[in-house]
N, C-alpha and C positions, 0 to 999 in steps of 0.2 A: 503493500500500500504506500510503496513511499511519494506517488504520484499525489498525494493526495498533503503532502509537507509542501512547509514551506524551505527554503536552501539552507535559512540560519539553524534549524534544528532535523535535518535529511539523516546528517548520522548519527547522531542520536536516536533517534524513532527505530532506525533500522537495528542499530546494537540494543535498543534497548528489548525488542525481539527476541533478538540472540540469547540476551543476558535472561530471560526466562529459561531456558536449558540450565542454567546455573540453576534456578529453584525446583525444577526438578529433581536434578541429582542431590539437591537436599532431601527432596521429601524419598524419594526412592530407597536414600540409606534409614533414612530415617522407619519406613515402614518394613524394611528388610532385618532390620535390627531391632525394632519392637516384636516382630511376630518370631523371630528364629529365639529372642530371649525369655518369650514367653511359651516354647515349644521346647526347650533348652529344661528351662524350670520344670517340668512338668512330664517331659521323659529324656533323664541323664543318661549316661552312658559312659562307660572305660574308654581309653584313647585306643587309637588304631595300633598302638604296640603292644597293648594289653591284648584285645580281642579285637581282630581284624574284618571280624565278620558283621558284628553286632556293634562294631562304634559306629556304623552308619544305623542310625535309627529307621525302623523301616517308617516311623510316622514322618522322617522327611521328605517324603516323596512330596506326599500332603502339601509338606510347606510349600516348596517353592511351584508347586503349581497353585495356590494362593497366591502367593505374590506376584508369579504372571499374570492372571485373569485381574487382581488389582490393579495392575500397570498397564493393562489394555482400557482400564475405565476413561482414562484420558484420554486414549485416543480413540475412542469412539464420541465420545463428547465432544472435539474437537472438528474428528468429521461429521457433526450432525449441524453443526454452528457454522463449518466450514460452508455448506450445504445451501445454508440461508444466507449467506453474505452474497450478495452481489458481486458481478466481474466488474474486472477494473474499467474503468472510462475507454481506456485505449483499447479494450478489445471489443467493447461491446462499437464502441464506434469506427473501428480499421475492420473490424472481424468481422463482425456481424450485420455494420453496414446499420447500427439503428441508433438515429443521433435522439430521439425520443426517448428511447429508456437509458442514454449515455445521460440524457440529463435528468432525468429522474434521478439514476442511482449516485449521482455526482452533488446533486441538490442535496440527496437521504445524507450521505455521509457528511457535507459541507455545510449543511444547514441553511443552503442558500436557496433560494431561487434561481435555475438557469433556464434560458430557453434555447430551444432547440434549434439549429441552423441545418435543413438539411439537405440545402443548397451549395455550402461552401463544405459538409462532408461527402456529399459524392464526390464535388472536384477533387477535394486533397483523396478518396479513394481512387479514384479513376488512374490521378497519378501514380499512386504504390501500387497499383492492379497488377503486379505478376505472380508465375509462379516460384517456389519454392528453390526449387533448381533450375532456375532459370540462367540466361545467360546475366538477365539484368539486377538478378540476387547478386552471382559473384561479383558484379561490376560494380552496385553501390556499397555492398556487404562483406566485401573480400577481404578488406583491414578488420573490419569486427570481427572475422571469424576467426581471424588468428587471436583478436584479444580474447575470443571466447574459449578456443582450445588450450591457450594458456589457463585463462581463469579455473577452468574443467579439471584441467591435468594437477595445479596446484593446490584445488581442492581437495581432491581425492588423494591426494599425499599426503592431506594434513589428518582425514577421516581415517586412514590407515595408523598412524602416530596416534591418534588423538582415542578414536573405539576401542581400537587394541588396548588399550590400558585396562578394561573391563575383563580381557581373558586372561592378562599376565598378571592383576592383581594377589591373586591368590603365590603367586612365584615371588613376587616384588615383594612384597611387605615382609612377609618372613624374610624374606636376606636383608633386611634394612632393620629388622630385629622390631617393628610394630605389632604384629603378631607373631604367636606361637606357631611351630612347624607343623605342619600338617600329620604328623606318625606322632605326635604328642597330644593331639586334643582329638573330640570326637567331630562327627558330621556337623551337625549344630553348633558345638560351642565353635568351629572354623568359619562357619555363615556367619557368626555373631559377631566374631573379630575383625572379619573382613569388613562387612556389612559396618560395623562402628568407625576401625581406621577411613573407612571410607569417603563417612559425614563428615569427620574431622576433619579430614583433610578439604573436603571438600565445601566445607565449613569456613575454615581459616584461610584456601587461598583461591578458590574456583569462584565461590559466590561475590567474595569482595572484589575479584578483577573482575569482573562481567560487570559489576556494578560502576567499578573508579574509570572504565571506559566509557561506559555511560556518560558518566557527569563530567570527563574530561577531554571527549575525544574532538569536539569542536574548539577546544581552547591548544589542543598541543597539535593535533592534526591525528591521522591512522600511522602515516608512517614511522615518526617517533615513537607512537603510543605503544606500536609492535614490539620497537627494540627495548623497553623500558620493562614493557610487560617477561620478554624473552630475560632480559635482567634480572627482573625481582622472581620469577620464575626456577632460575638458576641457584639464585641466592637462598630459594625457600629450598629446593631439594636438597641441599649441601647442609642447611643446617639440621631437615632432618634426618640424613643419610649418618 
Protein backbone atom coordinates (compact mmCIF):
# COMPACT_ATOMS: atom_id res chain seq x y z
CA UNK A 1 0.00 0.00 0.00
CA UNK A 2 2.70 2.39 -0.04
CA UNK A 3 0.84 4.18 -3.08
CA UNK A 4 -1.30 5.34 -0.87
CA UNK A 5 1.83 7.43 1.55
CA UNK A 6 2.90 10.29 1.24
CA UNK A 7 7.28 10.53 0.29
CA UNK A 8 8.06 12.04 3.89
CA UNK A 9 6.88 8.81 5.65
CA UNK A 10 7.04 5.90 2.39
CA UNK A 11 9.75 4.15 4.41
CA UNK A 12 8.59 4.12 7.33
CA UNK A 13 4.93 2.63 6.55
CA UNK A 14 6.76 0.07 4.52
CA UNK A 15 9.39 -1.04 7.58
CA UNK A 16 6.94 -0.48 9.73
CA UNK A 17 5.01 -3.67 8.00
CA UNK A 18 8.05 -5.49 8.19
CA UNK A 19 8.63 -4.71 11.70
CA UNK A 20 5.21 -6.71 12.41
CA UNK A 21 7.39 -10.00 11.69
CA UNK A 22 9.27 -8.80 14.63
CA UNK A 23 5.98 -9.28 16.81
CA UNK A 24 5.25 -12.29 15.64
CA UNK A 25 8.39 -14.03 16.49
CA UNK A 26 7.54 -12.78 19.99
CA UNK A 27 4.36 -14.06 20.36
CA UNK A 28 5.35 -17.52 18.54
CA UNK A 29 8.02 -18.18 21.26
CA UNK A 30 6.14 -16.81 23.40
CA UNK A 31 3.08 -19.43 22.82
CA UNK A 32 5.68 -22.23 22.14
CA UNK A 33 7.05 -21.81 25.43
CA UNK A 34 3.91 -21.57 27.50
CA UNK A 35 2.28 -24.67 26.04
CA UNK A 36 5.74 -27.02 25.83
CA UNK A 37 6.04 -25.71 29.82
CA UNK A 38 2.92 -26.56 30.79
CA UNK A 39 3.01 -30.18 28.90
CA UNK A 40 6.78 -30.38 30.44
CA UNK A 41 4.85 -29.96 34.09
CA UNK A 42 2.52 -32.33 33.65
CA UNK A 43 4.34 -35.23 31.82
CA UNK A 44 8.20 -35.35 32.88
CA UNK A 45 10.48 -37.47 31.73
CA UNK A 46 14.59 -38.80 32.08
CA UNK A 47 16.84 -37.35 29.58
CA UNK A 48 17.72 -39.01 26.24
CA UNK A 49 20.91 -40.75 28.04
CA UNK A 50 18.87 -42.05 30.62
CA UNK A 51 16.15 -43.78 28.47
CA UNK A 52 16.29 -43.05 24.91
CA UNK A 53 13.14 -44.23 24.10
CA UNK A 54 10.62 -42.66 26.55
CA UNK A 55 12.55 -39.19 26.94
CA UNK A 56 10.43 -38.22 23.98
CA UNK A 57 7.14 -38.04 25.48
CA UNK A 58 4.64 -39.76 23.39
CA UNK A 59 2.13 -36.74 24.47
CA UNK A 60 4.59 -34.58 22.30
CA UNK A 61 3.39 -35.20 19.34
CA UNK A 62 0.16 -33.57 20.65
CA UNK A 63 2.17 -30.50 21.31
CA UNK A 64 3.58 -29.36 18.52
CA UNK A 65 0.78 -30.06 16.28
CA UNK A 66 -1.06 -27.54 18.64
CA UNK A 67 1.16 -25.10 18.09
CA UNK A 68 0.92 -25.58 14.28
CA UNK A 69 -2.84 -25.23 13.91
CA UNK A 70 -2.31 -22.06 16.56
CA UNK A 71 0.14 -20.56 14.03
CA UNK A 72 -2.14 -21.16 11.16
CA UNK A 73 -4.82 -18.91 13.11
CA UNK A 74 -3.18 -15.81 11.74
CA UNK A 75 -2.89 -16.67 8.63
CA UNK A 76 -6.09 -17.52 7.97
CA UNK A 77 -7.37 -14.23 9.56
CA UNK A 78 -5.10 -12.50 7.52
CA UNK A 79 -6.30 -14.15 4.27
CA UNK A 80 -9.90 -13.40 5.01
CA UNK A 81 -9.05 -9.49 5.71
CA UNK A 82 -6.73 -9.85 2.84
CA UNK A 83 -9.92 -10.93 0.81
CA UNK A 84 -11.85 -7.74 1.70
CA UNK A 85 -9.28 -5.12 1.05
CA UNK A 86 -9.46 -3.71 -2.11
CA UNK A 87 -6.73 -3.76 -5.16
CA UNK A 88 -4.42 -1.03 -5.33
CA UNK A 89 -5.48 2.20 -7.52
CA UNK A 90 -2.85 1.19 -10.14
CA UNK A 91 -4.38 -2.17 -10.95
CA UNK A 92 -7.79 -1.76 -10.77
CA UNK A 93 -7.15 1.27 -13.05
CA UNK A 94 -3.93 -0.01 -15.61
CA UNK A 95 -5.42 -3.75 -15.11
CA UNK A 96 -8.75 -3.68 -15.04
CA UNK A 97 -9.23 -0.63 -17.04
CA UNK A 98 -12.05 0.74 -14.32
CA UNK A 99 -11.32 4.24 -13.33
CA UNK A 100 -14.84 4.11 -11.23
CA UNK A 101 -14.17 1.71 -8.61
CA UNK A 102 -10.05 3.12 -8.88
CA UNK A 103 -11.96 5.85 -7.27
CA UNK A 104 -14.00 4.52 -5.03
CA UNK A 105 -11.48 2.25 -3.47
CA UNK A 106 -8.83 5.31 -3.49
CA UNK A 107 -11.74 7.62 -1.98
CA UNK A 108 -12.59 4.39 0.89
CA UNK A 109 -8.95 4.31 1.81
CA UNK A 110 -8.08 8.29 1.49
CA UNK A 111 -11.17 9.41 2.98
CA UNK A 112 -11.58 11.71 0.20
CA UNK A 113 -13.77 12.26 -2.54
CA UNK A 114 -12.30 11.59 -6.17
CA UNK A 115 -13.98 11.58 -9.30
CA UNK A 116 -13.44 9.41 -11.85
CA UNK A 117 -11.79 10.53 -15.31
CA UNK A 118 -12.31 7.87 -17.80
CA UNK A 119 -11.30 9.71 -20.51
CA UNK A 120 -7.79 10.45 -19.75
CA UNK A 121 -7.58 6.59 -18.24
CA UNK A 122 -8.16 4.99 -21.44
CA UNK A 123 -5.56 7.22 -23.11
CA UNK A 124 -2.77 6.72 -20.46
CA UNK A 125 -4.07 2.69 -21.01
CA UNK A 126 -4.17 2.74 -24.67
CA UNK A 127 -0.42 3.96 -24.24
CA UNK A 128 0.81 0.91 -21.92
CA UNK A 129 -1.50 -1.50 -24.10
CA UNK A 130 1.14 -4.26 -24.63
CA UNK A 131 1.92 -7.53 -24.17
CA UNK A 132 3.90 -9.02 -21.43
CA UNK A 133 6.77 -10.34 -23.77
CA UNK A 134 6.57 -8.01 -25.95
CA UNK A 135 9.16 -6.45 -27.98
CA UNK A 136 7.94 -3.08 -26.29
CA UNK A 137 8.14 -4.70 -22.54
CA UNK A 138 11.85 -5.33 -23.08
CA UNK A 139 12.39 -1.93 -24.67
CA UNK A 140 10.68 0.26 -21.95
CA UNK A 141 11.26 -2.46 -19.07
CA UNK A 142 14.72 -3.83 -19.96
CA UNK A 143 16.71 -1.63 -17.10
CA UNK A 144 13.85 -2.78 -14.41
CA UNK A 145 14.35 -6.14 -15.20
CA UNK A 146 17.75 -6.38 -14.34
CA UNK A 147 16.93 -4.16 -11.08
CA UNK A 148 14.25 -6.64 -10.44
CA UNK A 149 16.55 -9.97 -10.84
CA UNK A 150 18.99 -8.31 -8.73
CA UNK A 151 16.29 -7.26 -6.04
CA UNK A 152 14.83 -11.27 -6.56
CA UNK A 153 18.38 -12.90 -6.27
CA UNK A 154 19.38 -10.72 -3.10
CA UNK A 155 16.21 -11.45 -1.55
CA UNK A 156 16.39 -14.88 -1.50
CA UNK A 157 19.81 -14.90 -0.17
CA UNK A 158 18.89 -13.18 2.74
CA UNK A 159 15.52 -15.62 3.21
CA UNK A 160 18.12 -18.47 3.16
CA UNK A 161 20.52 -16.74 6.16
CA UNK A 162 17.61 -15.32 7.77
CA UNK A 163 14.70 -18.83 7.88
CA UNK A 164 17.47 -21.01 8.30
CA UNK A 165 18.05 -19.95 11.63
CA UNK A 166 14.62 -21.68 12.70
CA UNK A 167 16.23 -25.37 11.67
CA UNK A 168 19.81 -24.65 13.05
CA UNK A 169 18.41 -23.32 16.24
CA UNK A 170 18.22 -26.24 18.15
CA UNK A 171 22.59 -26.82 16.97
CA UNK A 172 23.31 -23.05 17.71
CA UNK A 173 22.25 -22.55 21.09
CA UNK A 174 23.66 -25.60 22.65
CA UNK A 175 27.22 -24.71 21.28
CA UNK A 176 26.80 -21.11 22.56
CA UNK A 177 26.17 -22.96 25.86
CA UNK A 178 22.17 -21.11 26.11
CA UNK A 179 20.72 -24.33 26.28
CA UNK A 180 21.30 -27.72 27.54
CA UNK A 181 22.55 -30.42 24.90
CA UNK A 182 20.16 -32.38 23.47
CA UNK A 183 21.32 -36.23 25.02
CA UNK A 184 20.82 -34.37 28.42
CA UNK A 185 17.38 -33.16 28.62
CA UNK A 186 14.19 -34.68 27.55
CA UNK A 187 11.70 -33.97 24.24
CA UNK A 188 9.96 -31.20 26.03
CA UNK A 189 12.12 -29.73 28.41
CA UNK A 190 14.57 -29.19 24.78
CA UNK A 191 11.06 -27.32 23.03
CA UNK A 192 11.11 -25.32 26.21
CA UNK A 193 14.69 -24.13 26.20
CA UNK A 194 14.71 -23.50 22.72
CA UNK A 195 11.36 -22.08 22.53
CA UNK A 196 12.56 -19.44 25.68
CA UNK A 197 16.28 -18.74 24.36
CA UNK A 198 14.39 -18.00 21.42
CA UNK A 199 11.84 -14.95 22.82
CA UNK A 200 14.86 -13.66 24.51
CA UNK A 201 16.75 -13.21 22.11
CA UNK A 202 14.22 -12.23 20.09
CA UNK A 203 13.11 -10.01 22.67
CA UNK A 204 16.27 -8.10 23.25
CA UNK A 205 17.58 -7.74 19.75
CA UNK A 206 14.93 -8.78 16.72
CA UNK A 207 11.87 -6.63 18.02
CA UNK A 208 13.82 -3.57 19.12
CA UNK A 209 15.63 -3.37 15.56
CA UNK A 210 12.51 -3.67 13.54
CA UNK A 211 11.27 -1.04 15.75
CA UNK A 212 14.70 1.62 15.91
CA UNK A 213 14.36 1.20 11.98
CA UNK A 214 11.07 2.23 12.04
CA UNK A 215 11.57 5.46 13.81
CA UNK A 216 14.93 6.17 12.30
CA UNK A 217 15.18 5.03 8.82
CA UNK A 218 13.80 8.52 7.22
CA UNK A 219 16.27 10.44 9.41
CA UNK A 220 19.63 8.24 8.77
CA UNK A 221 18.45 6.99 5.23
CA UNK A 222 18.38 2.48 4.54
CA UNK A 223 21.66 2.47 3.54
CA UNK A 224 23.49 3.60 6.74
CA UNK A 225 20.62 2.12 8.75
CA UNK A 226 21.84 -1.49 7.19
CA UNK A 227 25.42 -1.00 8.08
CA UNK A 228 24.71 0.17 11.69
CA UNK A 229 22.01 -2.56 12.02
CA UNK A 230 24.82 -5.36 10.57
CA UNK A 231 27.13 -3.60 13.42
CA UNK A 232 25.17 -3.62 16.42
CA UNK A 233 24.20 -7.19 15.01
CA UNK A 234 27.66 -8.36 15.37
CA UNK A 235 28.37 -6.77 18.46
CA UNK A 236 25.12 -8.55 20.16
CA UNK A 237 26.36 -12.04 18.83
CA UNK A 238 29.88 -11.61 20.36
CA UNK A 239 28.71 -10.71 23.53
CA UNK A 240 26.58 -13.46 23.60
CA UNK A 241 28.65 -16.09 22.05
Amino acid sequence: MPEYTNKKTREAFITAVFAMQGVGIIFAGLVSMTLSSIFLSKYPAKSFKEDQVFSTQPEADYLWRIVLMLGALPALLTYYWRMKMPETGCYTALIEGNAKQTAIDMGRVLEIEIQADNDKLSQFKASNDYHLLSKEFFRRHGLHGLHLIGTTNTWFLLDIAFYSQNLTQKDVFPAMGLTHKADTVNALREMFETSQTMFVVALLSTFPGYWFIVFFIEKIGWFRIQLIGFFMMSVFMLIIS
